[in-house]
N, C-alpha and C positions, 0 to 999 in steps of 0.2 A: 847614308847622309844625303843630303835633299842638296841642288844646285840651284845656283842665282846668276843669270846671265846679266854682266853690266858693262858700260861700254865707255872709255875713257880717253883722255887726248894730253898728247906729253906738254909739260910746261916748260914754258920759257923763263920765264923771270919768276926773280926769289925776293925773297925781304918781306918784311910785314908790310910795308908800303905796297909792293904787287899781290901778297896774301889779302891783304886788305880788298884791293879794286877788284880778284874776283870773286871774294866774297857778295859783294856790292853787286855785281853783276848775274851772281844766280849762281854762281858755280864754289864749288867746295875745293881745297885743294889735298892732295894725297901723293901719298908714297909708295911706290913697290918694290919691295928687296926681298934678300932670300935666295933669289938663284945665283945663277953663275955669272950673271954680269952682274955691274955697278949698279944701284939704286936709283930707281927713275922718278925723277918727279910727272904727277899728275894733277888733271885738272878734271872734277864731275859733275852734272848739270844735281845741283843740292835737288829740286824737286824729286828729280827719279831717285837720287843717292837716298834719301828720307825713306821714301815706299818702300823703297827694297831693303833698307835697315828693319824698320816697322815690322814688315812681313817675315823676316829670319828675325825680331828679339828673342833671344834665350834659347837661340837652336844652333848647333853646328850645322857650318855649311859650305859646301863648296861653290867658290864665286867663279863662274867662267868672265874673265876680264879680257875684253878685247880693247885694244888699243889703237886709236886713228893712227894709218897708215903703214901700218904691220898688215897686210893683207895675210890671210891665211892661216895666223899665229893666235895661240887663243892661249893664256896663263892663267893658272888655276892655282887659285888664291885664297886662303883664308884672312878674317877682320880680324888684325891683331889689336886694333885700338880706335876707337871714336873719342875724339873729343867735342866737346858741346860749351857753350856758352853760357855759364853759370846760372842768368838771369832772361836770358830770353831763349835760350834752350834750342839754338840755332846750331847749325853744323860750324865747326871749326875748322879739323882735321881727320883725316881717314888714315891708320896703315893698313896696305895689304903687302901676306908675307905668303910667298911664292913657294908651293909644293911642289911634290911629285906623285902623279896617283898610283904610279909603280913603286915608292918607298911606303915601310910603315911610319906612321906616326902614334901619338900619345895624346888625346887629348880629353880635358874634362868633359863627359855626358850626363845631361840631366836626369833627376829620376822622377818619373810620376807614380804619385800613390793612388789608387782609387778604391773604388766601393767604400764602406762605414765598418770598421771593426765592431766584433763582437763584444770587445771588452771597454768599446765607449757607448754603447749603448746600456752599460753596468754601470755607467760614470765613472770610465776612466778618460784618460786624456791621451790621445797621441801623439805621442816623443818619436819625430824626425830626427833622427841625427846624421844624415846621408842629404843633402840636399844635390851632392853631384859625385860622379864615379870617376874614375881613370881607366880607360879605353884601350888599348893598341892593336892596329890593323892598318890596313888599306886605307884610305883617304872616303873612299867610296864604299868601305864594308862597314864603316862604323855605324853603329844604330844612331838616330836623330835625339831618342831618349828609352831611359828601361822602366818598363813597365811593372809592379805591384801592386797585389790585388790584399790590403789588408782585413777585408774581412774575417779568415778565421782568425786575427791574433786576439785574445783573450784576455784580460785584465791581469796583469803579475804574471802572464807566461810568458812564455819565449815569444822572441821579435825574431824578424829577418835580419842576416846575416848577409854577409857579400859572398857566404858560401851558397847561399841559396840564391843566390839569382840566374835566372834564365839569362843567359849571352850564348851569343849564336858562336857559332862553332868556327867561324874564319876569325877570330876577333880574341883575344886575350885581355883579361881583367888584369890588370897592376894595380891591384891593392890587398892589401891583408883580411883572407878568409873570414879571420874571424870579427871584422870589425862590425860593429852594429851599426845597420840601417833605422830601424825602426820596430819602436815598440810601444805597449798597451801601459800606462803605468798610473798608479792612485792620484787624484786632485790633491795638492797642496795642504787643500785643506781637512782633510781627511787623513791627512799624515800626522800634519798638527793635530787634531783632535785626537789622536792614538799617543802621541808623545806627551802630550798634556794630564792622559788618565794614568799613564806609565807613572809620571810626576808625581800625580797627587796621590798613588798608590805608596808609593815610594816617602813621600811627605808623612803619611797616616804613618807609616811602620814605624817612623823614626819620632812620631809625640808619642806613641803606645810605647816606645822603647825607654823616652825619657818617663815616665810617668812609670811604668816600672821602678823607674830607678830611683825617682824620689819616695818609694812605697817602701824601698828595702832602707832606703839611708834612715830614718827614724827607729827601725828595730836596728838597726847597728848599733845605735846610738844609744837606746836601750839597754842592751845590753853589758855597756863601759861602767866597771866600777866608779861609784861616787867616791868623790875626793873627801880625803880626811881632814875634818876641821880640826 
């Protein structure tokens, strides 16, 4: 898992009235809980807090969080929440939630797919159904993301599995073997067009069936003695 050094200063005053002024002022305010003390308020310069958001979007990562006037103490922290500002997409709020890189943890890992399957180049379509995994390890053995290479999958064969993935050997999968990752599967519309001939296959048997049927009802009918005048 990849680190992000950032550097923050304890706050003083509360309320949206003081949320507000340092807003105004550049800075972002934040929270850090988690360990063994009480929950500390904080305060970020928003420009750096921005770049270093940007730069970790959509990756786990370990924050080293130093804190003005804690000399020597460095907390190592995951982003449990960003909040952002509806309409103008400004920083609002930060949590950071305070690990141990000596305990394990659990947490969601990205997957990346690459290369072009062989069975989208048949015109099939590739069905993701894994966009993210569940991890447990070390804070720092966790992979940033797991990698797949879909080229051999094939049109209608077998996809990947969470039994088949490469995870490094310090690190534990929690999630069920057999669940589908991803796979090669027909266009839509190519399904419909097979359901459609099924249909009309199925339609044709059942005129040819009535049309039998009206062929025998006149020889029955034929056959019924005439009424006695």
């Amino acid at each position: 898992m990849i680190q992000q050094d950032m550097t923050a200063s304890i706050r003083q005053d509360f309320g949206k009235g003081a949320s507000h002024r340092f807003r105004k002022e550049g800075h972002t305010p934040a929270i850090l809980y988690g360990g063994k003390k009480d929950s500390v308020a904080l305060s970020l310069d928003e420009k750096i807090l921005t770049r270093a958001l940007l730069k970790l979007h959509g990756q786990n990562a370990v924050v080293n969080l130093h804190i003005e006037g804690e000399k020597g103490r460095t907390h190592h922290v995951l982003i449990k929440d960003v909040q952002k500002d509806p309409i103008s997409d400004t920083l609002i709020h930060v949590d950071f939630f305070e690990i141990s890189l000596d305990k394990k943890i659990t947490l969601e890992v990205q997957m990346k797919y690459t290369g072009i399957a062989k069975g989208v180049d048949l015109g099939g379509i590739l069905n993701i159904s894994a966009q993210t995994i569940k991890i447990n390890g070390l804070p720092l053995d966790i992979p940033d993301e797991i990698v797949i290479d879909v080229s051999p999958l094939d049109l209608g064969g077998q996809g990947f599995f969470c039994k088949d993935l490469e995870i490094p050997e310090n690190v534990t999968l929690e999630e069920d073997p057999e669940r589908s990752c991803v796979s090669v599967v027909a266009p839509k519309a190519v399904v419909e067009e097979v359901e459609e001939e099924l249909e009309g296959e199925e339609g044709e048997e059942g005129e040819e069936g009535e049309e039998e049927g009206e062929k025998a009802a006149p020889a029955e009918e034929s056959k019924a003695p005439a009424e006695e005048s």
